[in-house]
TIVO-2410 file (N, C-alpha, C; in nm, 3 decimals):
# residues 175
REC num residu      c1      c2      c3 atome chaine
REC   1      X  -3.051  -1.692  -0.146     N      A
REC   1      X  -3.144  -1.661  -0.251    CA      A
REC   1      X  -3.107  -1.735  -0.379     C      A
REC   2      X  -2.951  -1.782  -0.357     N      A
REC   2      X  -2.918  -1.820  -0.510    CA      A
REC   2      X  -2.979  -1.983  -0.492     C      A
REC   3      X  -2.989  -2.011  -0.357     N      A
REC   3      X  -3.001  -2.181  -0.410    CA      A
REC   3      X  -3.145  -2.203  -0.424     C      A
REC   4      X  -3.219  -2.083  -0.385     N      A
REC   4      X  -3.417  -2.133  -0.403    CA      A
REC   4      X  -3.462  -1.993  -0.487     C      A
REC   5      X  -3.358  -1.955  -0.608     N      A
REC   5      X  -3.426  -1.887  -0.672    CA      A
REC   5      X  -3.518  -1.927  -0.763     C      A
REC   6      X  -3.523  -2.046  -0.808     N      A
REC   6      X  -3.631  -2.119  -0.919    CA      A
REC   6      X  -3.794  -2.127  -0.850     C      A
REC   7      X  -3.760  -2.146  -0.691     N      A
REC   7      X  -3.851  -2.131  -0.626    CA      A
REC   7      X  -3.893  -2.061  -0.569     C      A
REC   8      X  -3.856  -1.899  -0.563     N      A
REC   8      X  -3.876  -1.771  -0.523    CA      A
REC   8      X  -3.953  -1.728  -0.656     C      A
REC   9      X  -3.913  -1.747  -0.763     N      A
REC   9      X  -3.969  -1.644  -0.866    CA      A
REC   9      X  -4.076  -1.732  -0.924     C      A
REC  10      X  -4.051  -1.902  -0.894     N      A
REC  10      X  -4.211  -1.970  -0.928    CA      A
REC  10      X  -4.296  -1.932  -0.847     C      A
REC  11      X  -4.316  -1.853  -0.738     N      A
REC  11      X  -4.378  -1.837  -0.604    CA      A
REC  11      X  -4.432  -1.727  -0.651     C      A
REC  12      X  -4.325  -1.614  -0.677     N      A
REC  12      X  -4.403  -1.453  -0.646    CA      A
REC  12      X  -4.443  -1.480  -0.754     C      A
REC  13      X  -4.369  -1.492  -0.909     N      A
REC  13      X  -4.420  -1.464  -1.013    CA      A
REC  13      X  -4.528  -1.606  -1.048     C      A
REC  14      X  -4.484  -1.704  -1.179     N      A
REC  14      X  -4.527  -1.808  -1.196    CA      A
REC  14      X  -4.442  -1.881  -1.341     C      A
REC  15      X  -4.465  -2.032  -1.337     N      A
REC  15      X  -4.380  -2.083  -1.409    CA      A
REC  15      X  -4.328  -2.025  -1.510     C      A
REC  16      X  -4.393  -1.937  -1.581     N      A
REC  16      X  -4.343  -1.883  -1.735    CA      A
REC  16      X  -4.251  -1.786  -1.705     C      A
REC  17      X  -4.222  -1.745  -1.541     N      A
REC  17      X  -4.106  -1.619  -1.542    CA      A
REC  17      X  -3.971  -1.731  -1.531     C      A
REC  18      X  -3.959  -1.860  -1.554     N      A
REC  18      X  -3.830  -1.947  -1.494    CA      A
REC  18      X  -3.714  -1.872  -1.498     C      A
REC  19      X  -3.748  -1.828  -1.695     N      A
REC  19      X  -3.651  -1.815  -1.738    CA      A
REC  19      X  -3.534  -1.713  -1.684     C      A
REC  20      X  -3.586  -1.607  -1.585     N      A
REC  20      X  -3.506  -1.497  -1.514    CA      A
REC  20      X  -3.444  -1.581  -1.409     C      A
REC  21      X  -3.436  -1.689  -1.426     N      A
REC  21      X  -3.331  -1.759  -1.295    CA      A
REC  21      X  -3.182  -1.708  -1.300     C      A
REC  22      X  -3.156  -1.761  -1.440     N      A
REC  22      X  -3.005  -1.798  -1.474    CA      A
REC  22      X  -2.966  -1.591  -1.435     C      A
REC  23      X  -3.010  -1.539  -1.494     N      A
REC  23      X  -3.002  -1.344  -1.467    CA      A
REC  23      X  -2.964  -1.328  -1.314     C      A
REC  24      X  -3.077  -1.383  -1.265     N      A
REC  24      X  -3.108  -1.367  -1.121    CA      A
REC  24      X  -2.930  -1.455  -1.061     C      A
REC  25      X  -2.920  -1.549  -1.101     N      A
REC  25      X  -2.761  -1.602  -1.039    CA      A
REC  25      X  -2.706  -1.500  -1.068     C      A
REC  26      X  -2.656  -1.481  -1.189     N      A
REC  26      X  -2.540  -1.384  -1.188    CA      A
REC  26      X  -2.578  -1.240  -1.173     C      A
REC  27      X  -2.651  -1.205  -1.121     N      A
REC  27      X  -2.677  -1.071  -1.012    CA      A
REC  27      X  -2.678  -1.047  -0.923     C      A
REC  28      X  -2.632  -1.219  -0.905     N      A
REC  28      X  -2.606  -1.248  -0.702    CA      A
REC  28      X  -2.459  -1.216  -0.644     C      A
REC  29      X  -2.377  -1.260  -0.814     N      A
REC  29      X  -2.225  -1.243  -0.800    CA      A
REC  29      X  -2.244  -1.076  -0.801     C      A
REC  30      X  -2.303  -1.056  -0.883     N      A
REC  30      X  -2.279  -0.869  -0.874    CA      A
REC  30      X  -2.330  -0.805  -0.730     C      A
REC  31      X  -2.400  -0.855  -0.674     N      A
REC  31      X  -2.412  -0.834  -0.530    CA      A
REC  31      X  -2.297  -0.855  -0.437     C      A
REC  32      X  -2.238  -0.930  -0.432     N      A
REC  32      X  -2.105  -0.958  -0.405    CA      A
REC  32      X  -1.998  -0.896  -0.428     C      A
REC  33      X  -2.017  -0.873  -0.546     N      A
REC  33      X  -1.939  -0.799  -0.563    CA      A
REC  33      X  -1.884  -0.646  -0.539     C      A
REC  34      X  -2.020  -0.607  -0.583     N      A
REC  34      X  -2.068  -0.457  -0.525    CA      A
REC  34      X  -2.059  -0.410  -0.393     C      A
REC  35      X  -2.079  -0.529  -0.323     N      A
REC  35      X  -2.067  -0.510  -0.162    CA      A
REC  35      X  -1.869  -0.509  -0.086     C      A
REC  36      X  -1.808  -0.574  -0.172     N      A
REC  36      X  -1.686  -0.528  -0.196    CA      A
REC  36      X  -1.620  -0.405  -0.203     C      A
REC  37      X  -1.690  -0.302  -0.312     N      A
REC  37      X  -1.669  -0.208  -0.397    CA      A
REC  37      X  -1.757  -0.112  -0.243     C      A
REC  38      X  -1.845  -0.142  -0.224     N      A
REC  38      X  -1.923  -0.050  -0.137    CA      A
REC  38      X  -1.867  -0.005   0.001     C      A
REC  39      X  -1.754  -0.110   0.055     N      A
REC  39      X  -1.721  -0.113   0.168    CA      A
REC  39      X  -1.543  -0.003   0.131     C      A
REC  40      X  -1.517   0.011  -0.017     N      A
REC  40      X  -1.414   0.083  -0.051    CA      A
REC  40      X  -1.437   0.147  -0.113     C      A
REC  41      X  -1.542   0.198  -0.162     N      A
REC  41      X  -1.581   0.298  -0.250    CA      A
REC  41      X  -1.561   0.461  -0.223     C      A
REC  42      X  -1.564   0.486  -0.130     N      A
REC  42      X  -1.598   0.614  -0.098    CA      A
REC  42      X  -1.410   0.659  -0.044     C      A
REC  43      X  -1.335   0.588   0.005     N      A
REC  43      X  -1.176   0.531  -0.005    CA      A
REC  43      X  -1.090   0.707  -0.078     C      A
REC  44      X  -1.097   0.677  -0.239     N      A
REC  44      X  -1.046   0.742  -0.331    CA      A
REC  44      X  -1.105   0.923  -0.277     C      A
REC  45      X  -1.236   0.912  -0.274     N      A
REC  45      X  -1.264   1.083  -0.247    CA      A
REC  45      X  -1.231   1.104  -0.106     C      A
REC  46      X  -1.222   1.024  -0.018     N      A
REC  46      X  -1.198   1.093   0.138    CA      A
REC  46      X  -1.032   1.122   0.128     C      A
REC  47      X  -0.938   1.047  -0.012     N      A
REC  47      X  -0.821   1.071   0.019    CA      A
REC  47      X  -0.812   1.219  -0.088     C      A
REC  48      X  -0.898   1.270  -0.134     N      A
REC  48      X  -0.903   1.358  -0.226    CA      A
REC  48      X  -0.831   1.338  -0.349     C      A
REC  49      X  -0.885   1.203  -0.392     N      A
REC  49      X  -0.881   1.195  -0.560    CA      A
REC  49      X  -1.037   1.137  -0.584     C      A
REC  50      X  -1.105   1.265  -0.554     N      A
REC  50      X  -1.232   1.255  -0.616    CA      A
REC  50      X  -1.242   1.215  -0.764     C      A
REC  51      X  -1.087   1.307  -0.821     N      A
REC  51      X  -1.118   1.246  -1.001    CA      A
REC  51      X  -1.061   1.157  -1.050     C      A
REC  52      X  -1.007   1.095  -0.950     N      A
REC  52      X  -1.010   0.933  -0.970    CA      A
REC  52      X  -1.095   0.838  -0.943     C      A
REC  53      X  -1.172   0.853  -0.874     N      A
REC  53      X  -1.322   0.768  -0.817    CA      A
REC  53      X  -1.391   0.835  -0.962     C      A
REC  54      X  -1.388   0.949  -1.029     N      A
REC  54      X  -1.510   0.970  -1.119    CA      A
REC  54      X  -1.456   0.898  -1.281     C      A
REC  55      X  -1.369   0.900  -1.270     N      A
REC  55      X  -1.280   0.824  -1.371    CA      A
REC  55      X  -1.268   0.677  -1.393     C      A
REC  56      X  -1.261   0.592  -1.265     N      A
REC  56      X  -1.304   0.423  -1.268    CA      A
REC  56      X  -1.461   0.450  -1.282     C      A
REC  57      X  -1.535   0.532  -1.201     N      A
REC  57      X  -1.697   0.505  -1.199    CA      A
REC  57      X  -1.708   0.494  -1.372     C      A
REC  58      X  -1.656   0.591  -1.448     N      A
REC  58      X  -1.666   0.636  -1.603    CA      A
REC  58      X  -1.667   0.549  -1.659     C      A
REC  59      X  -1.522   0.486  -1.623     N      A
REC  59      X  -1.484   0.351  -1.714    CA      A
REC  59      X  -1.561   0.269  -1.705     C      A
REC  60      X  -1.637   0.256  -1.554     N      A
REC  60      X  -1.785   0.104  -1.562    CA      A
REC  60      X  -1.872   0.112  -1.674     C      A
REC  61      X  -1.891   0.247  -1.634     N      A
REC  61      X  -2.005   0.300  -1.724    CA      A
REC  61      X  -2.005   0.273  -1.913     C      A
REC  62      X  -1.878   0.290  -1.958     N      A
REC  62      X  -1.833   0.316  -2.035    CA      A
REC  62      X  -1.848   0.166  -2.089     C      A
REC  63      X  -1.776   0.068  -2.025     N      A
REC  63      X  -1.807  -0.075  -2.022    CA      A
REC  63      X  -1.926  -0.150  -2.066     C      A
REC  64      X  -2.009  -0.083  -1.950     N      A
REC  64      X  -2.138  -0.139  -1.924    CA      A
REC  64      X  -2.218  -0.100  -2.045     C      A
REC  65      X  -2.226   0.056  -2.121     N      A
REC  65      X  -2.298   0.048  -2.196    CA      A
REC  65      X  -2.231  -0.025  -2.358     C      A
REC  66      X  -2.107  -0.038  -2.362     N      A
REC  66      X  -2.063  -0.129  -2.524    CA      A
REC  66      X  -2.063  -0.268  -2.468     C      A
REC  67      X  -2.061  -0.296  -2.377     N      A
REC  67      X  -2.133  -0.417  -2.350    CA      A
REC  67      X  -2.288  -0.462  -2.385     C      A
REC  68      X  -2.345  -0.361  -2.340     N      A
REC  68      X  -2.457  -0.399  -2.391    CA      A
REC  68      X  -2.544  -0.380  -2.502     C      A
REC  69      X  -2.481  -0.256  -2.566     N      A
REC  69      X  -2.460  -0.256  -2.702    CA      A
REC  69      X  -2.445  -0.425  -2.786     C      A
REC  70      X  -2.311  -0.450  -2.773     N      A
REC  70      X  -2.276  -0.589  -2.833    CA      A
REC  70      X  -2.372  -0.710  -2.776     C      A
REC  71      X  -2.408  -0.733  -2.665     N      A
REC  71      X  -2.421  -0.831  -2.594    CA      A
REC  71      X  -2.586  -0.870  -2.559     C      A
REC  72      X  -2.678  -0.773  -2.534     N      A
REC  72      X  -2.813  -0.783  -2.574    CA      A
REC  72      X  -2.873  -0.833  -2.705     C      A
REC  73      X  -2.860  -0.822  -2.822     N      A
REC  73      X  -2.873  -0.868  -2.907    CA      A
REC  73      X  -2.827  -1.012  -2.945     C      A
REC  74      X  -2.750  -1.032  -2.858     N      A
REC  74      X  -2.699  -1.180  -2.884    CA      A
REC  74      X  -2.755  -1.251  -2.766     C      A
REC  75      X  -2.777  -1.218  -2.648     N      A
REC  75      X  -2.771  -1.281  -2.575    CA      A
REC  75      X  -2.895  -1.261  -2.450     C      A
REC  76      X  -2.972  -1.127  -2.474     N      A
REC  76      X  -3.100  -1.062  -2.455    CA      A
REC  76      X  -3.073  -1.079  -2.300     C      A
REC  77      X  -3.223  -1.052  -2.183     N      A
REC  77      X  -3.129  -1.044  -2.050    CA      A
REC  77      X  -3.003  -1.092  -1.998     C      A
REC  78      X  -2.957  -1.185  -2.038     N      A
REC  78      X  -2.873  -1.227  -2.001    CA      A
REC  78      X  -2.710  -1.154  -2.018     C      A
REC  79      X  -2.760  -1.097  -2.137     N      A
REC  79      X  -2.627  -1.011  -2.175    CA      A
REC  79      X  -2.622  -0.915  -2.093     C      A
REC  80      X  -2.777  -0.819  -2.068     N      A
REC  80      X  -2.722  -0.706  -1.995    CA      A
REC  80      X  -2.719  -0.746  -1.841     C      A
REC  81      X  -2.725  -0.867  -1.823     N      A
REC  81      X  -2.701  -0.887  -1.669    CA      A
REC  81      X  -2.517  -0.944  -1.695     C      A
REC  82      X  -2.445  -0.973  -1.800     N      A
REC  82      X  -2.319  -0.996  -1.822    CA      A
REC  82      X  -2.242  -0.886  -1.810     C      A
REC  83      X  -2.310  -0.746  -1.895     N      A
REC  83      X  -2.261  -0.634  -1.924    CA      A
REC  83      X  -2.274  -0.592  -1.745     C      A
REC  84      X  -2.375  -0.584  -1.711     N      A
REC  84      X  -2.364  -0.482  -1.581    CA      A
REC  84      X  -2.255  -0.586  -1.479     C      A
REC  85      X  -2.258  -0.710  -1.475     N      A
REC  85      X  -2.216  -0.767  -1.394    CA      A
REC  85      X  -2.014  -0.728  -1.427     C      A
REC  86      X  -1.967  -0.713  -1.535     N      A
REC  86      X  -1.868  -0.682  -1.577    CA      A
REC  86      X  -1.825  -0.541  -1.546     C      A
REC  87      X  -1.904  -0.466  -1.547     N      A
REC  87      X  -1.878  -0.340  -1.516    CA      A
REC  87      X  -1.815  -0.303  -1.415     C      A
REC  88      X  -1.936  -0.379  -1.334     N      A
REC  88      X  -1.873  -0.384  -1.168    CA      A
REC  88      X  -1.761  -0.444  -1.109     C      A
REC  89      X  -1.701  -0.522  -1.237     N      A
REC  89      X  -1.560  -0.597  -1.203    CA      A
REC  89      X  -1.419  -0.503  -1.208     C      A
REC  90      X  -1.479  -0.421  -1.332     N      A
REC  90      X  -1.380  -0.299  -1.395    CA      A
REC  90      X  -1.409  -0.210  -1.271     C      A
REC  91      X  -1.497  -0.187  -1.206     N      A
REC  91      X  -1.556  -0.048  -1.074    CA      A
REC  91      X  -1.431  -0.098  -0.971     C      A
REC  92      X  -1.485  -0.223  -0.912     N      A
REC  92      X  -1.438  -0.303  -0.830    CA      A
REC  92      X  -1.282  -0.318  -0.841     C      A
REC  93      X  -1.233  -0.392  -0.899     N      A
REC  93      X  -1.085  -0.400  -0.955    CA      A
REC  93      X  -1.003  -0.265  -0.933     C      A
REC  94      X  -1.062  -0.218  -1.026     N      A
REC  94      X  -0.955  -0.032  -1.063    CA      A
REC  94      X  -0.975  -0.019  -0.901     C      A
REC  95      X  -1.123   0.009  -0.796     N      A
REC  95      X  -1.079   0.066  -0.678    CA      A
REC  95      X  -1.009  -0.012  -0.592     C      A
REC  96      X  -1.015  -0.143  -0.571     N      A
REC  96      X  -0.890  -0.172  -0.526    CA      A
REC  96      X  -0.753  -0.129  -0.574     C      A
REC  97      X  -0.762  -0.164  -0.735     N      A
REC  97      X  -0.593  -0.165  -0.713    CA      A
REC  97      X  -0.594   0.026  -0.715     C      A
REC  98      X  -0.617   0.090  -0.701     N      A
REC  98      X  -0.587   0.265  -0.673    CA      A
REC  98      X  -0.599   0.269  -0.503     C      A
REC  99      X  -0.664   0.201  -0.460     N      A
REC  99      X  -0.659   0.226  -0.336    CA      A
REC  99      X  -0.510   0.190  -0.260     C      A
REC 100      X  -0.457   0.069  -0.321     N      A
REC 100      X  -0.358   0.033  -0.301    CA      A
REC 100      X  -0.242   0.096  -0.293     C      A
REC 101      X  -0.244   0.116  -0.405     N      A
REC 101      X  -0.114   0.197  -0.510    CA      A
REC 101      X  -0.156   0.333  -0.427     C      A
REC 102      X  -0.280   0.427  -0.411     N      A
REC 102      X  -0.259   0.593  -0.353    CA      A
REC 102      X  -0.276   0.543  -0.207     C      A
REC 103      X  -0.319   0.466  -0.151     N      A
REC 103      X  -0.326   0.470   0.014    CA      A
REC 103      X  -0.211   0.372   0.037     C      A
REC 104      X  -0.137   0.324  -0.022     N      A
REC 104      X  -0.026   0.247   0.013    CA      A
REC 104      X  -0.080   0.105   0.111     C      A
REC 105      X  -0.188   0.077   0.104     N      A
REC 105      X  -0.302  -0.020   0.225    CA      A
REC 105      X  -0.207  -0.134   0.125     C      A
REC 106      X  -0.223  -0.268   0.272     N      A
REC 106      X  -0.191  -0.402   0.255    CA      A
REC 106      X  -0.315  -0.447   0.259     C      A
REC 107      X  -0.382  -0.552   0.193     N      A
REC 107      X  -0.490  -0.611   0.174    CA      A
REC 107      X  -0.448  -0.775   0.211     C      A
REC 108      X  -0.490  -0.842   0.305     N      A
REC 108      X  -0.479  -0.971   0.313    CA      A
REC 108      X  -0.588  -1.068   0.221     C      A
REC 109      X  -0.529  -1.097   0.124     N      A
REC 109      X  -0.595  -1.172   0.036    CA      A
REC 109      X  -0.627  -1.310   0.103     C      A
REC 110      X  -0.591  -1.384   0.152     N      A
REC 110      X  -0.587  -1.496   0.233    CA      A
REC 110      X  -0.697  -1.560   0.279     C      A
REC 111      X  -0.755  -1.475   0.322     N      A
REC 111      X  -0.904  -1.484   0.397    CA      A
REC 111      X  -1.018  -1.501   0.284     C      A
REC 112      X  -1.032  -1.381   0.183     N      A
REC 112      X  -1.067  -1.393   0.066    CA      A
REC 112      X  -1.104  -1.485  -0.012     C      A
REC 113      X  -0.927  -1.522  -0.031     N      A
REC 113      X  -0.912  -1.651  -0.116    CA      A
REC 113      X  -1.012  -1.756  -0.069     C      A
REC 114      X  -0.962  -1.773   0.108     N      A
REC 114      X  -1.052  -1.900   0.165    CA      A
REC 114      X  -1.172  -1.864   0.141     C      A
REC 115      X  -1.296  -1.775   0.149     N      A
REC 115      X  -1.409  -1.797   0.154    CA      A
REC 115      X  -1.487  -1.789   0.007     C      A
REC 116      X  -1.356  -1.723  -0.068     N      A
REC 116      X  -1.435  -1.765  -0.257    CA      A
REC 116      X  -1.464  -1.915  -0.253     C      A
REC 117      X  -1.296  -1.970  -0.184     N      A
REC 117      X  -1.301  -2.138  -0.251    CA      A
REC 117      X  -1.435  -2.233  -0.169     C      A
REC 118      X  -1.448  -2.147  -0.080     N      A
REC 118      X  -1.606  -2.196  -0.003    CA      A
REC 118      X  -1.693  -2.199  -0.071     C      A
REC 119      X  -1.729  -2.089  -0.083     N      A
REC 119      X  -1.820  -2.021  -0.177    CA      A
REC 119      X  -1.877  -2.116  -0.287     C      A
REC 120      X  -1.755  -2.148  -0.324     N      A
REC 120      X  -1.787  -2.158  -0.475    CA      A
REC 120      X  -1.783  -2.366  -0.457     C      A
REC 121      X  -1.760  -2.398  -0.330     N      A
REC 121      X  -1.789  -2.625  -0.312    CA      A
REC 121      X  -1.860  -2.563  -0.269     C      A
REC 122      X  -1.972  -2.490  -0.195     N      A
REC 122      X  -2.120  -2.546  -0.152    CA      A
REC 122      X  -2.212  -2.451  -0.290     C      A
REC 123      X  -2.184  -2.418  -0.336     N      A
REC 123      X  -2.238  -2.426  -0.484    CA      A
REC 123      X  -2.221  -2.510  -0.573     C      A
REC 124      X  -2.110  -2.534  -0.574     N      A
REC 124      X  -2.097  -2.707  -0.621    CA      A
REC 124      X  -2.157  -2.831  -0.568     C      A
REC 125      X  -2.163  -2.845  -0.411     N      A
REC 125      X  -2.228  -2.932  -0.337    CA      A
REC 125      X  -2.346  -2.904  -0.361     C      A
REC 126      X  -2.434  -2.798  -0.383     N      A
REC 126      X  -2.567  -2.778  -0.414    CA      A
REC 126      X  -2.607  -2.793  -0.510     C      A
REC 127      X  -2.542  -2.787  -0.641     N      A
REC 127      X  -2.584  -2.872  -0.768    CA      A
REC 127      X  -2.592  -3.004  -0.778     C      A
REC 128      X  -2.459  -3.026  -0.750     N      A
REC 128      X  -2.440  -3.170  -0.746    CA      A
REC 128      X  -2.518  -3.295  -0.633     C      A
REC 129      X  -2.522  -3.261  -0.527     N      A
REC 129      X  -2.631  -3.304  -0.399    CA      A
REC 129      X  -2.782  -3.264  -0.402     C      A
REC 130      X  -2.822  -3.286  -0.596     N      A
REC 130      X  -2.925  -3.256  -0.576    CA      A
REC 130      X  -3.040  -3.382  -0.505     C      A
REC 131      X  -3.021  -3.507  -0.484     N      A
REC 131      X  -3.085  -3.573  -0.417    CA      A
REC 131      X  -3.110  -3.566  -0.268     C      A
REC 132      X  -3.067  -3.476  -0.192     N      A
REC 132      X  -3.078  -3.446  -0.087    CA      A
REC 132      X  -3.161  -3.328  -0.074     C      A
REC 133      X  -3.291  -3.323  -0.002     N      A
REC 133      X  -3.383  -3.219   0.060    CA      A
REC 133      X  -3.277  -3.058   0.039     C      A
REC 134      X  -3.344  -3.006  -0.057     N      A
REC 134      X  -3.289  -2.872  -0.104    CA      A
REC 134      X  -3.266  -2.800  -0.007     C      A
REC 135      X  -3.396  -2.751   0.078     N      A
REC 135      X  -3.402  -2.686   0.169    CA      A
REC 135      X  -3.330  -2.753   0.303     C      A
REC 136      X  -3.277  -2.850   0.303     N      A
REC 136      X  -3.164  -2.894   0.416    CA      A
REC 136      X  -3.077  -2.887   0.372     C      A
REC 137      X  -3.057  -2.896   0.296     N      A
REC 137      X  -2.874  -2.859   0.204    CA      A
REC 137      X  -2.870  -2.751   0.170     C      A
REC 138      X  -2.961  -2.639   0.158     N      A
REC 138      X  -2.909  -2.494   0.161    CA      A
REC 138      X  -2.922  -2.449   0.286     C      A
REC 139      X  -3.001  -2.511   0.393     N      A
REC 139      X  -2.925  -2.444   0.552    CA      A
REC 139      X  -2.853  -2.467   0.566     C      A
REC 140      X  -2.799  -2.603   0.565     N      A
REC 140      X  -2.660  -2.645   0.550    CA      A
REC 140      X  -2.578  -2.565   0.536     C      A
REC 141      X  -2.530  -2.552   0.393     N      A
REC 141      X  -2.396  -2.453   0.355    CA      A
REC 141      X  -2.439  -2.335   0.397     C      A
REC 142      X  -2.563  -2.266   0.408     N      A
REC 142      X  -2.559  -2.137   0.444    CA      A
REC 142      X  -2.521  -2.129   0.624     C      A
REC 143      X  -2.573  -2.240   0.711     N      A
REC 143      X  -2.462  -2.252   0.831    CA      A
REC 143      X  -2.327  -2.305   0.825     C      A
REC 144      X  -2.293  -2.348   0.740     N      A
REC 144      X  -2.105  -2.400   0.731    CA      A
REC 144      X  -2.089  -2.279   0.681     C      A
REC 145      X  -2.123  -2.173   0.595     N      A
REC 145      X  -2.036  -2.039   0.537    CA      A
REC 145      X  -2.054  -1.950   0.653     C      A
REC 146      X  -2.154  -1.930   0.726     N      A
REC 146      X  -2.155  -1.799   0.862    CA      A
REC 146      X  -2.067  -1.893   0.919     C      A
REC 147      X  -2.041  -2.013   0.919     N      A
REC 147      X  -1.934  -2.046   1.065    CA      A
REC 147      X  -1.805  -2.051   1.000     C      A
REC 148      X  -1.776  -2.069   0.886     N      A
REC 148      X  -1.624  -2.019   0.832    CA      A
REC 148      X  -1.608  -1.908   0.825     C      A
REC 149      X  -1.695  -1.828   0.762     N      A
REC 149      X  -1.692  -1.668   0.837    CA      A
REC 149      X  -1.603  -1.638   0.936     C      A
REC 150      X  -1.687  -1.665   1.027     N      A
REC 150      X  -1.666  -1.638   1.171    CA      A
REC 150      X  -1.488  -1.704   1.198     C      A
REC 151      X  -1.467  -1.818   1.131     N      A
REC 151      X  -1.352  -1.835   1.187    CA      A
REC 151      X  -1.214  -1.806   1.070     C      A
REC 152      X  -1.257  -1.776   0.967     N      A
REC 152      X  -1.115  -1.730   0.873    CA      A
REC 152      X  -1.110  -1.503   0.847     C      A
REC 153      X  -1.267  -1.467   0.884     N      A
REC 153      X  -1.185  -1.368   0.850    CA      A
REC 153      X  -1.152  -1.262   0.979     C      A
REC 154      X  -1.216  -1.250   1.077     N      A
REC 154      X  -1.163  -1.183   1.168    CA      A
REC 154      X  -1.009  -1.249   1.239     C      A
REC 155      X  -0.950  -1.152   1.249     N      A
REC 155      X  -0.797  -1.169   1.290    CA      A
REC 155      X  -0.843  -1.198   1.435     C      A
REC 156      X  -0.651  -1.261   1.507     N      A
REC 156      X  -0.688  -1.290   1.617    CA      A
REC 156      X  -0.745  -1.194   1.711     C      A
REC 157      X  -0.699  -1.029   1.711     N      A
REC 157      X  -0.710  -0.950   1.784    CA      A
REC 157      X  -0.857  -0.923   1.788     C      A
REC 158      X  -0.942  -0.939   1.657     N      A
REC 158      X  -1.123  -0.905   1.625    CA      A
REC 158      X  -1.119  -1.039   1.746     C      A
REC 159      X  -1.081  -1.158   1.708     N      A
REC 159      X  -1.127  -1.260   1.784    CA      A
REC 159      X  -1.162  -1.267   1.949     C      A
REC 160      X  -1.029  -1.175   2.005     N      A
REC 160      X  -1.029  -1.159   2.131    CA      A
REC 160      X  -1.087  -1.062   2.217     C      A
REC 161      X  -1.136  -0.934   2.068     N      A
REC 161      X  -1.244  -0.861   2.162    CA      A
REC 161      X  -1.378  -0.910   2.153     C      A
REC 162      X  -1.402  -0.997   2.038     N      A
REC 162      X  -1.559  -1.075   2.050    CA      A
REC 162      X  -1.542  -1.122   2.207     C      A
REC 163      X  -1.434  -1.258   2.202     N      A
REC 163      X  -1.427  -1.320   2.345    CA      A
REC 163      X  -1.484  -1.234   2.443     C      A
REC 164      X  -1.413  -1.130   2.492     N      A
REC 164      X  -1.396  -1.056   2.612    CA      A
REC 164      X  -1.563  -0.958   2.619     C      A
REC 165      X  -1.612  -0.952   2.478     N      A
REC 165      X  -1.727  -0.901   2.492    CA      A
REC 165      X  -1.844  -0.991   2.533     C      A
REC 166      X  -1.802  -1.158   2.476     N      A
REC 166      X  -1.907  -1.240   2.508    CA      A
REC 166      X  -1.925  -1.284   2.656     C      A
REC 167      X  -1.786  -1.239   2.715     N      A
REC 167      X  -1.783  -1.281   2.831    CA      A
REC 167      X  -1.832  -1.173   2.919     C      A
REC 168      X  -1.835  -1.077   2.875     N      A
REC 168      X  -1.909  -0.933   2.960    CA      A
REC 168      X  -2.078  -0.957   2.986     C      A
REC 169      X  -2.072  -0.980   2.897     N      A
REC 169      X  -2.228  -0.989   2.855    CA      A
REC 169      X  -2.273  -1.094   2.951     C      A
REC 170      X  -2.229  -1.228   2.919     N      A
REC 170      X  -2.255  -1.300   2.979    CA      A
REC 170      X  -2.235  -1.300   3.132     C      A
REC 171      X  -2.105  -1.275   3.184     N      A
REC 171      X  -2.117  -1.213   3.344    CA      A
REC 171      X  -2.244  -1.119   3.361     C      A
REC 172      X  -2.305  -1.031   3.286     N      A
REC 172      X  -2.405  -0.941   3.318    CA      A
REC 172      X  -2.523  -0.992   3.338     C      A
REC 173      X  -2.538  -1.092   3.234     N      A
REC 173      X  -2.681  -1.213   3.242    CA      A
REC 173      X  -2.680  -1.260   3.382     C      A
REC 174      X  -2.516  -1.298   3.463     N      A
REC 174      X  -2.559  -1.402   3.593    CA      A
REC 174      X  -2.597  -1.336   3.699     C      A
REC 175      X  -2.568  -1.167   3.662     N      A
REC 175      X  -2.575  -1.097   3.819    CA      A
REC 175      X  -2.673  -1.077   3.821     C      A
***
């Protein structure tokens, strides 16, 4: 969505909405981000520090609105897509590192690391390669990122029950 948003919102809406592009990017990182936060969110109350999950949620909150206090006025959507997008960094952040620190969990950053630094050359390759057919250069990276996916973050053991499942399946197709 991030690489044909100029052309999603010239579509539904029309040229004079452009300007919600640049918003629209960085609400893509907050999607991302959030989806982070979403997959650990709920973490803190199942270990029963509910009032610690209500205490980072606070602090977003807390964030989000003197953010946008300060930051709308200077900077109008864009600010409060800065402010909310920040919030969720403070949400995000604090529940990792509490999850850490009260569930004692190891987090392999590794994997992570590799698919930000992805992430972030075929967004580069997509600015920069703008002479190349848009719409072939965003299937592109959007098939090179599902296939690095696939091969940096499942461990070997995820790896070997895909195998053994693809191979079930497939024995089932020949009989």
């Amino acid at each position: 969505m991030g690489f044909f948003a100029k052309d999603i919102i010239t579509i539904i809406f029309v040229e004079g909405f452009s300007y919600v592009v640049l918003p629209l990017h960085i609400l893509i990182l907050q999607i991302v981000i959030f989806s982070v936060f979403k997959s650990i969110g709920s973490f803190l109350p199942s270990v029963g520090r509910l009032n610690l999950s209500l205490k980072i949620n606070g602090a977003g909150v807390v964030v989000n609105v003197i953010l946008n206090v300060l930051l709308i006025p200077l900077l109008g959507i864009s600010g409060a897509v800065f402010a909310t997008i920040t919030s969720f960094v403070v949400i995000a952040g604090s529940s990792i590192y509490f999850m850490i620190k009260v569930g004692q969990i190891k987090i392999n950053i590794k994997s992570y690391n590799q698919l930000s630094i992805i992430a972030i050359l075929a967004v580069a390759l997509f600015i920069h390669l703008n002479w190349i057919n848009i719409y072939l250069l965003g299937s592109l990276i959007l098939g090179v990122r599902i296939i690095t996916i696939f091969m940096f973050v499942p461990t070997e053991e995820d790896k070997q029950m895909l195998r053994s499942l693809a191979y079930s399946i497939i024995l089932r197709e020949s009989d």
